[in-house]
C-alpha positions as CSV (number, residue, x, y, z in Angstrom):
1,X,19.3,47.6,25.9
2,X,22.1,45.4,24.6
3,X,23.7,45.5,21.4
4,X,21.7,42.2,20.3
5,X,19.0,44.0,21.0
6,X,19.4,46.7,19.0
7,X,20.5,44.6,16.2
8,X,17.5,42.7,16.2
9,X,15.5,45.5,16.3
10,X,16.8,47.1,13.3
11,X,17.0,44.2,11.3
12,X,13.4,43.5,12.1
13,X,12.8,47.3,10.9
14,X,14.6,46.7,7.4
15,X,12.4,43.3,7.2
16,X,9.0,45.5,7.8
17,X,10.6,48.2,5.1
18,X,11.1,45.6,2.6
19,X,7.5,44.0,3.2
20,X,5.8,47.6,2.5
21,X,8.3,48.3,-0.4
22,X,6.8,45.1,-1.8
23,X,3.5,46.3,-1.4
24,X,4.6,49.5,-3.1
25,X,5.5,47.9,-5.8
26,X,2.2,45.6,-6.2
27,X,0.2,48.7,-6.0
28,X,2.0,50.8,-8.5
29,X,1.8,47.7,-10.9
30,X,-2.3,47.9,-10.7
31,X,-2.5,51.1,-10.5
32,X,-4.6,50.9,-13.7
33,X,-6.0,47.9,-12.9
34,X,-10.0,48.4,-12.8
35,X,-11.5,47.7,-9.2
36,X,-8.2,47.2,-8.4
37,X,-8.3,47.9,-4.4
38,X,-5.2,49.4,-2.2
39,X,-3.0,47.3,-0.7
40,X,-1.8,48.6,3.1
41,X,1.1,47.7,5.5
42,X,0.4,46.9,9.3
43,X,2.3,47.1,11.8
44,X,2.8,46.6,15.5
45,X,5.1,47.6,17.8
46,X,6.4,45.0,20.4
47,X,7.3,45.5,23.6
48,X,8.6,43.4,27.1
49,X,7.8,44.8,30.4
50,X,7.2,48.5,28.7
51,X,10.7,48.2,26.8
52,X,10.5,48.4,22.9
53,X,11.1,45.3,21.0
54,X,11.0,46.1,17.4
55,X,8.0,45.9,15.4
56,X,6.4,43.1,14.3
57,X,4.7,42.8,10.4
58,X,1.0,41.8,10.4
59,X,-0.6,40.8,7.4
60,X,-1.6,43.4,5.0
61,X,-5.4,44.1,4.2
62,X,-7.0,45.9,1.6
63,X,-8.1,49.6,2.1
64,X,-12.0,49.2,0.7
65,X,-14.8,50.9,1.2
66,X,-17.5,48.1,1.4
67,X,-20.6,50.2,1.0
68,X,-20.0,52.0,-1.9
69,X,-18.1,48.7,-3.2
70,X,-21.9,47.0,-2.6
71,X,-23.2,50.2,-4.7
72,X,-20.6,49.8,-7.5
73,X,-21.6,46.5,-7.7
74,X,-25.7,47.1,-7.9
75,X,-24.9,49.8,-10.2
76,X,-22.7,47.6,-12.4
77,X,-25.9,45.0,-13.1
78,X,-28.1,48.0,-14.1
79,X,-26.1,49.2,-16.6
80,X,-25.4,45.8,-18.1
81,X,-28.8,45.1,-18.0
82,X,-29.8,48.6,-20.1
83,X,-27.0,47.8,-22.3
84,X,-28.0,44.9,-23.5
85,X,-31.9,45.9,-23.9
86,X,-30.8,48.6,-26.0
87,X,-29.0,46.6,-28.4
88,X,-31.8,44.6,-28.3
89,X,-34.1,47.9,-29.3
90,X,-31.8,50.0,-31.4
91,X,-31.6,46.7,-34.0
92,X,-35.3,47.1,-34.1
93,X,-35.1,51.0,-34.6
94,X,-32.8,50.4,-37.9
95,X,-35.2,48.0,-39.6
96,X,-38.9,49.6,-38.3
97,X,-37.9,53.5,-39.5
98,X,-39.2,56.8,-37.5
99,X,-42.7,57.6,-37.1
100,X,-43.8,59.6,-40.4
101,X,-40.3,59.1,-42.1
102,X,-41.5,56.9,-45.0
103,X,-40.6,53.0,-44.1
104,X,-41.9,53.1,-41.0
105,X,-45.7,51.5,-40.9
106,X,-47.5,54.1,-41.0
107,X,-46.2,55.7,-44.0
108,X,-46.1,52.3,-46.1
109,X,-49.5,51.8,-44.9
110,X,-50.4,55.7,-46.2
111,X,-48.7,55.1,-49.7
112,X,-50.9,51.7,-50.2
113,X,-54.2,54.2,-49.0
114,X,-52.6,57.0,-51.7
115,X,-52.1,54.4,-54.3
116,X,-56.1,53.4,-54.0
117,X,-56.9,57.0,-54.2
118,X,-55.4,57.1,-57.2
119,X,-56.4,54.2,-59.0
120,X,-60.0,55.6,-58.3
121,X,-59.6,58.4,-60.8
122,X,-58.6,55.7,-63.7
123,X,-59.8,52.3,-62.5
124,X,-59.2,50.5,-66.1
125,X,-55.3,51.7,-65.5
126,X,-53.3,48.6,-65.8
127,X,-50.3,50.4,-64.2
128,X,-52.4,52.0,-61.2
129,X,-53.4,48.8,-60.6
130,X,-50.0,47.3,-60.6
131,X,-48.9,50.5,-58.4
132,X,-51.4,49.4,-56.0
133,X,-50.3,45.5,-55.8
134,X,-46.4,47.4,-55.5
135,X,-47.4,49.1,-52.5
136,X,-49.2,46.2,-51.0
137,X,-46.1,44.4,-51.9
138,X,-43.8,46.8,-50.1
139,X,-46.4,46.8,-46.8
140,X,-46.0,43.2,-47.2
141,X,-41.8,43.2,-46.7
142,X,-41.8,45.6,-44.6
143,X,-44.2,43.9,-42.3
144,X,-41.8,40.7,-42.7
145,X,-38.5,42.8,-42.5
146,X,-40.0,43.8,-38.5
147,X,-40.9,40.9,-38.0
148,X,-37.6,39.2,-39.4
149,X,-36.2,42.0,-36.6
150,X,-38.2,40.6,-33.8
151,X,-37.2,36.9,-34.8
152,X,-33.3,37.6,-34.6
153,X,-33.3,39.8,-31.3
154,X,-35.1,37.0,-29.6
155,X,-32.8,34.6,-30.7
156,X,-29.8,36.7,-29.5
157,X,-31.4,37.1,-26.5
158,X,-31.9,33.2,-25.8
159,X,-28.4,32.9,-27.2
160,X,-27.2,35.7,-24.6
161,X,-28.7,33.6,-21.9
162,X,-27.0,30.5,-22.5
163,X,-23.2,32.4,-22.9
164,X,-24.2,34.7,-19.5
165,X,-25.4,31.1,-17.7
166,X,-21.7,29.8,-18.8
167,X,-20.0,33.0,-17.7
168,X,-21.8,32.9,-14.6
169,X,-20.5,29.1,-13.8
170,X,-17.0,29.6,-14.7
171,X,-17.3,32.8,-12.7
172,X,-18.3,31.2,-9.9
173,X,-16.1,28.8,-10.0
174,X,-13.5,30.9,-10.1
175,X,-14.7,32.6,-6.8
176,X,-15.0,29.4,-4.9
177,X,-11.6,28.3,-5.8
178,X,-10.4,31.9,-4.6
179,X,-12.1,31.7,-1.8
180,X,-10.4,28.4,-0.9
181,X,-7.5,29.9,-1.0
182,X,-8.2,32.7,1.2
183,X,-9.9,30.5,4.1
184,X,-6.8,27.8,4.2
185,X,-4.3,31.3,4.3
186,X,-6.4,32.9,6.8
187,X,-5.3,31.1,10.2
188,X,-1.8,31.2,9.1
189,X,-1.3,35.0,9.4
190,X,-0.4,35.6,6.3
191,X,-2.1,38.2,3.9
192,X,-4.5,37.4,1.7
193,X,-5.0,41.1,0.1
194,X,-3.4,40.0,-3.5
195,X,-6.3,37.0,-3.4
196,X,-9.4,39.2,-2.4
197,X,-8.6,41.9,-5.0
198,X,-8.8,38.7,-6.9
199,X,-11.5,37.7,-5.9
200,X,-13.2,40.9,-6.0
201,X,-12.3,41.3,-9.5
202,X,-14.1,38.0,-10.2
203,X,-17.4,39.6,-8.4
204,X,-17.4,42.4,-10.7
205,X,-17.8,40.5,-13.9
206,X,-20.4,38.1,-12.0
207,X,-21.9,41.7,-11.2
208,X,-22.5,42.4,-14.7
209,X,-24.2,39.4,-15.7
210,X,-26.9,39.5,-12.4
211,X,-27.9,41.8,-10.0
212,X,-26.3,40.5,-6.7
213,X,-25.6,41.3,-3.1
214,X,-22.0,39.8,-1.4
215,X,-21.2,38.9,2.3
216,X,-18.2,38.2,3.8
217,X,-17.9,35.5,6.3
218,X,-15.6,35.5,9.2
219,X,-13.4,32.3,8.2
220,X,-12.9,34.5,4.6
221,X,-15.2,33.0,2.5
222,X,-18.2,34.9,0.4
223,X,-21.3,34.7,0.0
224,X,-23.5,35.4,-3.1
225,X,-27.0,36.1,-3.5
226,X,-29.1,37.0,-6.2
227,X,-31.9,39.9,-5.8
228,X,-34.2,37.4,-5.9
229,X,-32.8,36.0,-2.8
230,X,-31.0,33.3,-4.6
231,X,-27.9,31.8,-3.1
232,X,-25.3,31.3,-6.1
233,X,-23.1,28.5,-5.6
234,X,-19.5,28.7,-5.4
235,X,-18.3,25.1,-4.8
236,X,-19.6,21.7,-6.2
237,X,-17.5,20.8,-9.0
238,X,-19.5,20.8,-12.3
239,X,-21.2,23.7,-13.9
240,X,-24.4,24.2,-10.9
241,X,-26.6,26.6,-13.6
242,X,-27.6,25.1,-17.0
243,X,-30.0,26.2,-19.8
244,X,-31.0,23.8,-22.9
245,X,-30.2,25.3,-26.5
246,X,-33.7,26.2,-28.0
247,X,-35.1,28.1,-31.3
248,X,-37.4,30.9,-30.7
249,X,-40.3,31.0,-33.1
250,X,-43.2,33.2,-32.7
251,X,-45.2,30.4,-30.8
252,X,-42.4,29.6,-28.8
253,X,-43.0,30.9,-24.9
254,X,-42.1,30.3,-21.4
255,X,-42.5,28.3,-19.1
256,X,-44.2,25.4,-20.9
257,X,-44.0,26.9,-24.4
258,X,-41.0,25.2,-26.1
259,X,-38.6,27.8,-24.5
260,X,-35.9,26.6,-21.9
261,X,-35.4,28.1,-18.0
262,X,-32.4,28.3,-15.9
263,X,-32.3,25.4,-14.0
264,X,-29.9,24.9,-11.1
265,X,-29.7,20.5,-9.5
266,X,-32.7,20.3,-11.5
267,X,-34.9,23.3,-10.5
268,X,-36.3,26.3,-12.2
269,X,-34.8,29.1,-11.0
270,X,-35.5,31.6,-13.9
271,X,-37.7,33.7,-11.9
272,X,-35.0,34.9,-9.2
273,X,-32.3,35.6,-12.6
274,X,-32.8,39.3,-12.3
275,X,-30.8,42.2,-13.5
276,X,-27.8,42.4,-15.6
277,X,-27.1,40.8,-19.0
278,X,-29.0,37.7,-18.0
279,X,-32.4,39.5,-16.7
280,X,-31.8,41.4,-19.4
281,X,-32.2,38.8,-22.2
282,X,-34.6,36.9,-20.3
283,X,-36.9,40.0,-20.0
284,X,-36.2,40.5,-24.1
285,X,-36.9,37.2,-24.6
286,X,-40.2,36.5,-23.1
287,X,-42.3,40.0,-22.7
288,X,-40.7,42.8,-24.6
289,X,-40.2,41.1,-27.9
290,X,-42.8,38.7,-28.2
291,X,-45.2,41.7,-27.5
292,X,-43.9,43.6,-30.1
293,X,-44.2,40.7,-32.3
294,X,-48.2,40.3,-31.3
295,X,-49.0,44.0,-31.7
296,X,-47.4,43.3,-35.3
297,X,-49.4,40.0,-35.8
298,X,-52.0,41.6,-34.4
299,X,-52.1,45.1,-36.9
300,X,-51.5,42.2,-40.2
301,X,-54.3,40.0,-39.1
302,X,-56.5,43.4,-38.7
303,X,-54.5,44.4,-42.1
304,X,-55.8,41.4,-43.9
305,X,-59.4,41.2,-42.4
306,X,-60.5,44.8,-43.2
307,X,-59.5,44.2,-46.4
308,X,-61.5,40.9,-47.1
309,X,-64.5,42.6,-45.6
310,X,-65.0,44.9,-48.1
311,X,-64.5,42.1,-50.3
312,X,-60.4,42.1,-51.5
313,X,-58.4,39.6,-50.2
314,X,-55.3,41.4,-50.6
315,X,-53.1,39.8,-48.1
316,X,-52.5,36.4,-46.8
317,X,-50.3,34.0,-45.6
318,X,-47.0,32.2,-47.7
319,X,-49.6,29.2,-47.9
320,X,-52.3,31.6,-49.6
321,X,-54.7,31.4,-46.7
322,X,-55.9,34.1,-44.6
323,X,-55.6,32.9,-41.0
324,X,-58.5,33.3,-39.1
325,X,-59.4,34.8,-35.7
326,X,-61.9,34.7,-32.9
327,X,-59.3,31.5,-31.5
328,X,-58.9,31.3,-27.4
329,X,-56.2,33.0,-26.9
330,X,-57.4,35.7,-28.9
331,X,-54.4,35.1,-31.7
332,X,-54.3,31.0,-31.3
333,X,-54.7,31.4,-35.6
334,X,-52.5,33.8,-36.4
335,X,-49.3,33.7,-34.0
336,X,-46.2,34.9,-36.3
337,X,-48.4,35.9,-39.1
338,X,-46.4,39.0,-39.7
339,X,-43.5,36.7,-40.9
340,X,-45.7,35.1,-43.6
341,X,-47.9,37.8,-44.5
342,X,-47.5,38.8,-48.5
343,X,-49.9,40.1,-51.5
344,X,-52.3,37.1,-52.3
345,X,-50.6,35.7,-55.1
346,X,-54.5,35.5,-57.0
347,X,-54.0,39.4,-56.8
348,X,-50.4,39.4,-57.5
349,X,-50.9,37.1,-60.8
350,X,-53.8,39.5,-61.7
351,X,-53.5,42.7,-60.3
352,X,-57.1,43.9,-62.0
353,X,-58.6,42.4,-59.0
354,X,-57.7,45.3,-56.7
355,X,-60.5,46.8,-58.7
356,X,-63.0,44.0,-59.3
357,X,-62.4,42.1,-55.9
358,X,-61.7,38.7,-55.1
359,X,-64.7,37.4,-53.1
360,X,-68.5,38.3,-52.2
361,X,-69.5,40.4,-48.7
362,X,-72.6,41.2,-47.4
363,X,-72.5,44.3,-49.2
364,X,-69.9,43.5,-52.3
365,X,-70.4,41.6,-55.5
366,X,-67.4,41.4,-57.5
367,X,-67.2,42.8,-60.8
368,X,-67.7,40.0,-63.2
369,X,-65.0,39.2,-66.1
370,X,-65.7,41.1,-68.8
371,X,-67.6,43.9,-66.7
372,X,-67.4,47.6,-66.5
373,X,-63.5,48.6,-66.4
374,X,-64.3,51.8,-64.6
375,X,-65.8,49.5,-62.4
376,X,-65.3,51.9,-58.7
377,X,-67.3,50.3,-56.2
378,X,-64.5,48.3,-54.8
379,X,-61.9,51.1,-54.6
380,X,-64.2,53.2,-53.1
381,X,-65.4,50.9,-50.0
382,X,-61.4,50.0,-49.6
383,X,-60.5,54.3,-49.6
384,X,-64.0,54.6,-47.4
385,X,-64.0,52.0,-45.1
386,X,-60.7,49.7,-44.9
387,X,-58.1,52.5,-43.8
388,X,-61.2,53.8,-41.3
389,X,-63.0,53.5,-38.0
390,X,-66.2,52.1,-39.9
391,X,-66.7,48.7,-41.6
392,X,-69.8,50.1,-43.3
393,X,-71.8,53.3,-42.8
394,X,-73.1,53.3,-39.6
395,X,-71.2,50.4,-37.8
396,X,-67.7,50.2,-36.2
397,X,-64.3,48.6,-37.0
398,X,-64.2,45.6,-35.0
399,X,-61.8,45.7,-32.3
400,X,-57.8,45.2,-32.6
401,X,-57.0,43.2,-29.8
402,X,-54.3,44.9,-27.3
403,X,-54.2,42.5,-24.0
404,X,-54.8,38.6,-23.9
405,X,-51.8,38.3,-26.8
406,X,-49.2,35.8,-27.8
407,X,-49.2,32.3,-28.0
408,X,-50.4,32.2,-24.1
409,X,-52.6,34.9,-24.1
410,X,-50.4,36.7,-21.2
411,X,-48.8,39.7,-23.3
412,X,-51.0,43.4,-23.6
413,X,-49.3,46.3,-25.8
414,X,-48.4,49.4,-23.8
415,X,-50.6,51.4,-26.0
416,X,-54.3,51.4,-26.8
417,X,-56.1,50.9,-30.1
418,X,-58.7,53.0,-29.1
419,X,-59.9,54.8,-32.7
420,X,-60.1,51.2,-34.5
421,X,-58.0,52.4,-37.7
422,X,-55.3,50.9,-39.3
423,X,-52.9,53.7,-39.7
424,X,-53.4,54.9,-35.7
425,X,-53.0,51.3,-34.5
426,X,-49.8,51.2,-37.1
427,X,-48.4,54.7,-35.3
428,X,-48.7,53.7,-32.2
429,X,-47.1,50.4,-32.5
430,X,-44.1,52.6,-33.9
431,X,-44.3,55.4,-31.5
432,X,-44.8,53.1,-28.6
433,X,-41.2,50.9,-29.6
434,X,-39.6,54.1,-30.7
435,X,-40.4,55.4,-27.3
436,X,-39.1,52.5,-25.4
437,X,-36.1,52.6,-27.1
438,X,-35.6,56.1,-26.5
439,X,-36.5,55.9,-22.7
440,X,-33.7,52.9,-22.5
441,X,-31.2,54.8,-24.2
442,X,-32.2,57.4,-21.6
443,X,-32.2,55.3,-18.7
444,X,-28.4,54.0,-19.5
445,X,-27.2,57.3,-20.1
446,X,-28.6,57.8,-16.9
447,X,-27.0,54.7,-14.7
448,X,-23.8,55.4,-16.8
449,X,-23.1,58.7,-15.2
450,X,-24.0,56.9,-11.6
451,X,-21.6,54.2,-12.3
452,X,-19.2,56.7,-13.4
453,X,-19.6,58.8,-10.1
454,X,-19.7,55.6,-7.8
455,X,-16.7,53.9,-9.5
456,X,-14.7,57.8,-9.0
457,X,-15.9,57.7,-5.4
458,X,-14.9,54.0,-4.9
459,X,-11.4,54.9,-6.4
460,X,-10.2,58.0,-4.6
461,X,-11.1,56.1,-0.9
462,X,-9.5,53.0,-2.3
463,X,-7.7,52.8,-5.5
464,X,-3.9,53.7,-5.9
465,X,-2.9,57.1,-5.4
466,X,0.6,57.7,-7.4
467,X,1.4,61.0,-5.4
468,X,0.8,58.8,-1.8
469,X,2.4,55.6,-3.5
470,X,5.7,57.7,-4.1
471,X,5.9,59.3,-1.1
472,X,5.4,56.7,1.0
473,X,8.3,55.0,-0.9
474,X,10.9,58.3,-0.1
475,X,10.0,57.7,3.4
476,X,10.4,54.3,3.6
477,X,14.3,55.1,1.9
478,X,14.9,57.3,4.8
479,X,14.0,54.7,7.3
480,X,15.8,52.3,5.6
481,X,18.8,54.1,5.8
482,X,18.5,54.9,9.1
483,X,18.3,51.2,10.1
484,X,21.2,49.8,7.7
485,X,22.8,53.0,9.5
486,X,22.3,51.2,13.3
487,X,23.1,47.8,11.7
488,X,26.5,49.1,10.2
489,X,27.1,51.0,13.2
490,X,26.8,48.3,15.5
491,X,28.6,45.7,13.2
492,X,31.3,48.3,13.9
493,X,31.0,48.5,17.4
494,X,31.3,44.6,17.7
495,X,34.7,44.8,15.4
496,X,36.5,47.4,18.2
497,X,35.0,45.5,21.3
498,X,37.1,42.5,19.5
499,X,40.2,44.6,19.0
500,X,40.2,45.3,22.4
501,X,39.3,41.8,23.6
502,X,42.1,40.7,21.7
């Protein structure tokens, strides 16, 4: 082998050294980077008819694990997705109370029961009477305060679509324009590591706002679909996915109900938006809330009617009225009544009608002005009959309405109202929302340790080890010195094969 030879050889060496140096340095920089995936060297060693040429630097790749990077990535949407529900649910937790706690349903609906009880041992009692119109009052709020509750959660959540649907286009786009990048590089032998962590970094927030699958083409670009077997688009310039700004009343629904979809070159695609913060908040915004919200219309419209029954309209609407039922679907008249719902204001202008009554039953005259003020009948039906499973002796409560809800009549509660009283539908409503709050709170817990393990897993295969990175570089010293060693040898070789030419 000639000098020149060697030269080139060991010059090629100290190029190769600097390259993984570099590398060294990129990887020790990121080394706290999340997702951040290792960046590795390659060589190859040349030869020419079996004699050794050097080595030659090939582009360097990233050391990944794509299976558990697929996992990270499902995992990543699932905890998202339980994030954002229980943000959703925990808001409602602060304003509904616990079961039995005292603001909670059941208990306001107990102290309204306790204050008839007591107005029945001194009916003529101008301040038992007022206590009882009080407790209504409080009932009243409290029923408004949930529903207020409802109202904003659903809001955020239609709100939390539109900002997921932008940060999924300018995700996207991001993505595409990566992924340019990485198919023009590709035939050029160079690397494109530095642009696929990138890239993959992109994929991880897209990750957290759907639940999505990746795959890699051969020319370097990726593809993205949705669970639902939705191909998200990378390329095309404007924003692809769009969503109208909307208000979300009680009678607003969707599809066809006032409330927007996800539409993507003009179709609805809402249906195949699954997982993550976007499944998420559509899920909160067109089942789990608006259910709550028609089991709580549902408990004030039973609320109001058992009390007008026994001849007390006690409750009504802010226009005075009490809505009516018996509408197709079942709660067509009284959709959002829980916002409205308050003391009639006949009753709360006069509270001695909580002993006399307000209007005639089948089985209630109304004590007369001027009649007996230890007038009971009233009080007792109300302590008798209103807060239980009969309407009258002998004959059942009519039934509180649990599937065939909402303003479309597609919404059923996850419990049953199977006793007919008030103060077991009111418990179960709580328990049911307190339990599904609790059970999400568990569930994230739960995907929180997964994502914990699967992101520790991903990271010793392919994140930056320190101990490796700094080893590596002791070695590459040595080599280096070894080759600027040939170089300066040979440089001296050539100066004495001059002397002697000379």
């Amino acid at each position: 082998m000639s000098l020149d030879s060697t030269l080139s050889i060991a010059t090629g060496g100290l190029a190769n050294i600097n390259a993984q140096f570099s590398l060294i340095s990129q990887n020790v920089a990121n080394a706290a980077t999340p997702g951040y995936a290792l960046e590795v060297s390659n060589q190859q060693s040349i030869t020419a008819d079996g004699v050794g040429m050097g080595v030659r630097t090939a582009p360097a790749t990233l050391q990944i694990n794509q299976a558990l990077q697929a996992s990270v990535i499902q995992q990543n949407a699932l905890v998202s997705g339980a994030q954002t529900t229980q943000t959703a649910l925990q808001a409602i937790d602060s304003v509904q109370g616990t079961p039995g706690a005292g603001t909670d349903l059941g208990s306001l609906l107990g102290k309204v029961q306790n204050s008839f009880s007591t107005l029945l041992t001194n009916p003529s009692s101008q301040t038992q009477q007022s206590a009882v119109v009080s407790a209504a009052a409080t009932l009243a709020q409290g029923i408004n305060s949930l529903s207020s509750a409802y109202s904003a959660q659903r809001q955020a959540a239609q709100d939390g679509i539109a900002s997921g649907v932008n940060t999924l286009n300018t995700t996207l786009a991001a993505i595409g324009q990566i992924s340019n990048q990485i198919i023009a590089l590709q035939p050029t032998n160079q690397s494109t590591a530095d642009l696929q962590n990138q890239r993959n970094a992109a994929v991880q927030t897209l990750s957290q706002m759907l639940s999505i699958r990746t795959a890699q083409q051969p020319n370097g670009d990726l593809t993205i679909f949705t669970s639902g077997g939705l191909t998200l688009p990378t390329r095309g310039g404007a924003a692809p996915f769009s969503i109208a700004t909307a208000n979300t009343p009680p009678g607003a629904y969707y599809p066809n109900g006032g409330l927007p979809g996800i539409m993507l070159n003009g179709a609805d695609v809402t249906s195949q938006m699954t997982g993550g913060q976007i499944g998420a908040n559509i899920a909160l915004r067109d089942t789990t809330l608006p259910t709550d919200q028609a089991a709580l219309d549902e408990f004030s419209q039973g609320l109001s009617g058992r009390f007008a029954a026994q001849g007390l309209t006690l409750f009504t609407s802010s226009s005075g009225a009490m809505p009516a039922g018996g509408g197709s679907p079942v709660q067509s008249g009284y959709v959002g009544y829980a916002a409205t719902i308050q003391v009639n204001p006949a009753v709360s202008a006069n509270p001695a009608l909580v002993r006399d009554g307000t209007n005639a039953t089948a089985g209630f005259t109304p004590n007369p002005s001027g009649g007996p003020a230890g007038f009971t009948t009233l009080i007792s039906n109300v302590i008798d009959y209103t807060f239980g499973t009969q309407s009258q002796s002998g004959i059942s409560q009519p039934s509180m309405n649990t599937s065939g809800l909402g303003p479309a009549g597609n919404l059923s509660t996850p419990f049953s109202a199977a006793t007919g009283a008030l103060g077991d539908f009111a418990t179960s409503l709580t328990s049911s929302q307190a339990r599904q709050s609790a059970d999400t709170t568990t569930n994230l817990a739960t995907q929180q340790a997964l994502q914990t393990s699967l992101t520790s897993k991903v990271s010793a295969t392919s994140g930056v080890n320190m101990d490796t990175e700094m080893s590596q570089m002791l070695s590459l010293q040595n080599a280096y010195s070894a080759n600027a060693k040939v170089i300066a040898t040979i440089q001296t070789m050539y100066s004495e094969l001059m002397q002697d030419v000379q």
